[in-house]
C-alpha positions, 0 to 999 in steps of 0.5 A: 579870177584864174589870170589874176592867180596865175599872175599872183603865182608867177609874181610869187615865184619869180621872187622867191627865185630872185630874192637877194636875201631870204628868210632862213630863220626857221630851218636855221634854228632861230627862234628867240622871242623879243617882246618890249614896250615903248616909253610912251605908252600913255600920259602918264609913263612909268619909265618901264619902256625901253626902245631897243633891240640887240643882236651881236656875233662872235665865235665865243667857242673857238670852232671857227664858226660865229656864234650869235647873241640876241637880246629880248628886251622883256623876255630871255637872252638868247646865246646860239652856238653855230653848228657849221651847217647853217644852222644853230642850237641853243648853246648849253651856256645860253642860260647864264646870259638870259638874265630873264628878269632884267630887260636887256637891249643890247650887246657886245662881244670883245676880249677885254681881257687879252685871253684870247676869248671874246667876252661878252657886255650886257646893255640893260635897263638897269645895271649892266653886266659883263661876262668873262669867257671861261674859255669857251667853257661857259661864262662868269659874271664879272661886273662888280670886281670889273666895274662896269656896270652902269645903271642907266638905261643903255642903249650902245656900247663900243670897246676901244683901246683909246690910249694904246695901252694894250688893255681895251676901254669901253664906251655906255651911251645912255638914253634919256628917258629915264625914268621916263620922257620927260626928263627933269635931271639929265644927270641920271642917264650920264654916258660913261667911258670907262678906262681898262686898267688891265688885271680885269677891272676898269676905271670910270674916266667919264670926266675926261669928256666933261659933264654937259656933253655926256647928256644928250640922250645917247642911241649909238656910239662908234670909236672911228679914227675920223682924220686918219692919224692913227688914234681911235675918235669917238663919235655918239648919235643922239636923240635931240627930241629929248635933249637938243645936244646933238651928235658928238665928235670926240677927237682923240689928241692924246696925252695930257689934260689930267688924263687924256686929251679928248676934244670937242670937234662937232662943231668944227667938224660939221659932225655935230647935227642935231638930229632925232638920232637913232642908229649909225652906220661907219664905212668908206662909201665912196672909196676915197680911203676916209670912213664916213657916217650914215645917222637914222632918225625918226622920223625926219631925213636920214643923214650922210655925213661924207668925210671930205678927208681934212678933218670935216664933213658935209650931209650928202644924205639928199645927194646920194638918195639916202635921206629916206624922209617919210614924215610917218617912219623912223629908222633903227638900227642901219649898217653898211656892207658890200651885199654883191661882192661888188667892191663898193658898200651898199646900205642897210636901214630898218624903219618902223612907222609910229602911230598917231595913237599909241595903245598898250603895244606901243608906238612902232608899227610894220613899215618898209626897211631900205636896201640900197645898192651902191652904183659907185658914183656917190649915189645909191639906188633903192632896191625892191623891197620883195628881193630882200625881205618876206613882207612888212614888219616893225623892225629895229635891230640889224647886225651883219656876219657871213655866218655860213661861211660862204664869202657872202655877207648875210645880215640879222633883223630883230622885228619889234615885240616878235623876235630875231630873224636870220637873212640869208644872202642869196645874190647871184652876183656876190656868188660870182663875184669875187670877195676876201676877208680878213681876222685881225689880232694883235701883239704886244701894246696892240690889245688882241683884238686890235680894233681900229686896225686899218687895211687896205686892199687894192686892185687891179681895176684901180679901187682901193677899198678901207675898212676898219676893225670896230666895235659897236655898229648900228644900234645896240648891236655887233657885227662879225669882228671881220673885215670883208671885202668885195671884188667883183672880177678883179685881182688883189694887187696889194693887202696893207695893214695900219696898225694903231701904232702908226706900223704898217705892213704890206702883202702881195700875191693874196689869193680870192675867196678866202679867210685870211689871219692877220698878227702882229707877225704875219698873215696866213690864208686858207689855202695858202702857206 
């Protein structure tokens, strides 16, 4: 008995020592509740379920620390001001976004009104709300003279400038379960796009993509310039248990067509699969300069779908060891992001289990989440649960920001009917290793915040990394708006931005470990003039 608590003690702390992320919630201050229910709770469903769960970061003050939002789905809004000391209060402002008698399930931040203070969309079931920053100074509710507030029961939304106006668009996908799973008019849970007129209101401009393809059950949207020719794509994951549509890939081609030019490309593409879709993750992977796709599902094979850089793609999900096939989970929310600082991207997917016989709880229960580490040849290897996580739960949202400030990327889990959990990135090597990261803002036809602006960043051991600035990640849920880069031991050789304009600009004798900003006119780091 004492050799078996000896080794229980040491297994114990040997983790603890070596975790690579680790639950900082309680001292951090966050303690926001999520309680929800599912849409089958029982034969005869009313439609008050609502599987979602939202978290989305931004500095809404100014401070230049990131400020988190989280959603309670049933229960109260919660907005958190950082306090620069990896800990968090409950902003003064949080009440005017509790919304407590509306069930929200989603976020996210952008300056859709080129003031220079992220504002903040609200996904509920029910009409959605959008809150204008009021300069940092609380917030107004805006949605009926903006709008946008959709009614159906939204589950992700994406802002993008689609048409290079200078004033930001907005994308709803819609789940189709309303008002319950068996769905008779799919009509009543329409996507919608919506076009920034500027001036503060929106144009509801959902004919532009036709009818039938707004219907499919939408989980998770991302606008992604797929083929790299400088114009923002739309891609939207769908639920095909409820309606087989499949995913949908819109590519941007302009001008014309009684408005503008979206067209079908899912088919083409080999983007459309027909998946049980349920969260999206966007990066460049393998480091050849195109932004690929990861889909959860539930509860079949994950999917990678790998850009092969002529305008398709290929499911690499089974080669790269990410299909994740259990036949009794399902995957949520997911993202992509360099944990160790190592140049290449690693992956992050939340799962529930899903029981055989749903009671008055719902259907998710504790299942193991999956880190991925990438090893830099076109696989990933799966990390043991006990060096990331403290223990088994049903989890659903996840977000990622370097909230710290620390040059290491820490990540936001949302477990279902408990609440948001903060993991703090604790790897050896990602303190090691060497990182920078870039704000991106834009200037006169580029809307300020500047989504889908491209950099590059090249080093001397030959890597060439991409990311792309964008709004909408995972499901339901807002990364930090910043681009961050892992280097291992190498030095940056060049840094080039690809504005949407087709502009490019190129910078040289870029220091590590630092915050750089990055205008229309220049860039300027800490540390350096």
């Amino acid at each position: 008995m004492l050799a078996k608590a000896a080794a229980f003690l040491f297994l114990f702390y040997f983790i603890q020592d070596n975790a690579l992320f680790q639950d900082v919630s309680a001292e951090a201050g966050i303690r926001a509740a999520h309680r929800g229910i599912s849409e089958e709770i029982s034969p005869d469903a009313s439609g008050d379920g609502y599987l979602a769960a939202g978290s989305a970061w931004a500095d809404y003050n100014g401070d230049g620390w990131v400020d988190l939002f989280v959603t309670g789905n049933l229960d109260p809004n919660v907005l958190y001001r950082n306090n620069g000391d990896g800990s968090f209060a409950v902003s003064e402002y949080s009440d005017m976004l509790s919304l407590p008698n509306i069930p929200s399930g989603g976020a996210a931040w952008a300056d859709y009104d080129n003031d220079g203070w992220r504002d903040l969309y609200v996904l509920n079931m029910g009409p959605n709300r959008l809150f204008r920053n009021l300069a940092g100074a609380g917030f107004a509710d805006v949605t009926l003279e903006a709008g946008v507030g959709d009614i159906g029961k939204s589950m992700a939304a994406a802002w993008a400038d689609y048409d290079e106006d200078g004033h930001l668009d907005l994308y709803v996908a819609n789940g189709s379960c309303a008002p319950a799973c068996e769905v008779g008019d799919f009509s009543r849970s329409r996507d919608a796009l919506y076009r920034g007129n500027g001036g503060g209101s929106f144009t509801d401009v959902s004919g532009l993509l036709g009818f039938e393809a707004l219907l499919g059950a939408g989980s998770a949207v991302s606008w992604v310039d797929f083929d790299d020719d400088r114009d923002l794509d739309l891609y939207v994951v769908n639920d095909s248990r409820v309606n087989s549509l499949g995913n949908v890939l819109w590519r941007n081609d302009g001008k014309g067509c009684g408005g503008w030019c979206f067209h079908n490309a899912s088919a083409a593409s080999g983007a459309g699969v027909l998946t049980p879709g349920m969260g999206l993750a966007t990066g460049d992977y393998d480091n050849d300069g195109d932004l690929d796709f990861y889909i959860s599902n539930m509860p079949g094979p994950m999917a990678l779908l790998e850009n092969t850089g002529d305008g398709r793609f290929v499911d690499a999900g089974a080669r790269a060891g990410l299909d994740y096939a259990t036949g009794e989970a399902g995957g949520w929310g997911t993202g992509f992001f360099d944990y160790d600082n190592d140049g290449w991207l690693d992956l992050y997917l939340t799962a529930t289990g899903i029981a055989p016989d749903p009671g008055p709880a719902g259907t998710l229960l504790p299942y193991p989440d999956m880190l991925y580490h990438n090893r830099g040849a076109g696989s990933f290897a799966a990390m043991s649960h006990a060096l990331f996580s403290d223990g088994v739960y049903p989890a659903m949202g996840f977000s990622a920001a370097d909230y710290n400030r620390d040059g290491r990327v820490d990540y936001l889990l949302t477990r279902w009917n408990e609440g948001p959990r903060l993991l703090q990135n604790r790897s050896y090597d990602a303190a090691s290793n060497g990182w920078i990261a870039f704000e991106v803002q834009g200037g006169g036809m580029i809307a300020r915040d500047a989504f889908g602006t491209r950099l590059r960043v090249v080093t001397d051991d030959g890597l060439a990394q991409a990311r792309e600035l964008r709004s909408g990640t995972s499901r339901g849920a807002g990364d930090e708006l910043l681009l961050h880069f892992g280097l291992g031991d190498a030095a940056i050789k060049r840094v080039i931005v690809s504005w949407l304009n087709g502009d490019y600009h190129e910078y040289t004798n870029v220091l590590p470990n630092q915050r750089c900003l990055i205008s229309w006119e220049e860039m300027r780091c800490e540390g350096q003039s």
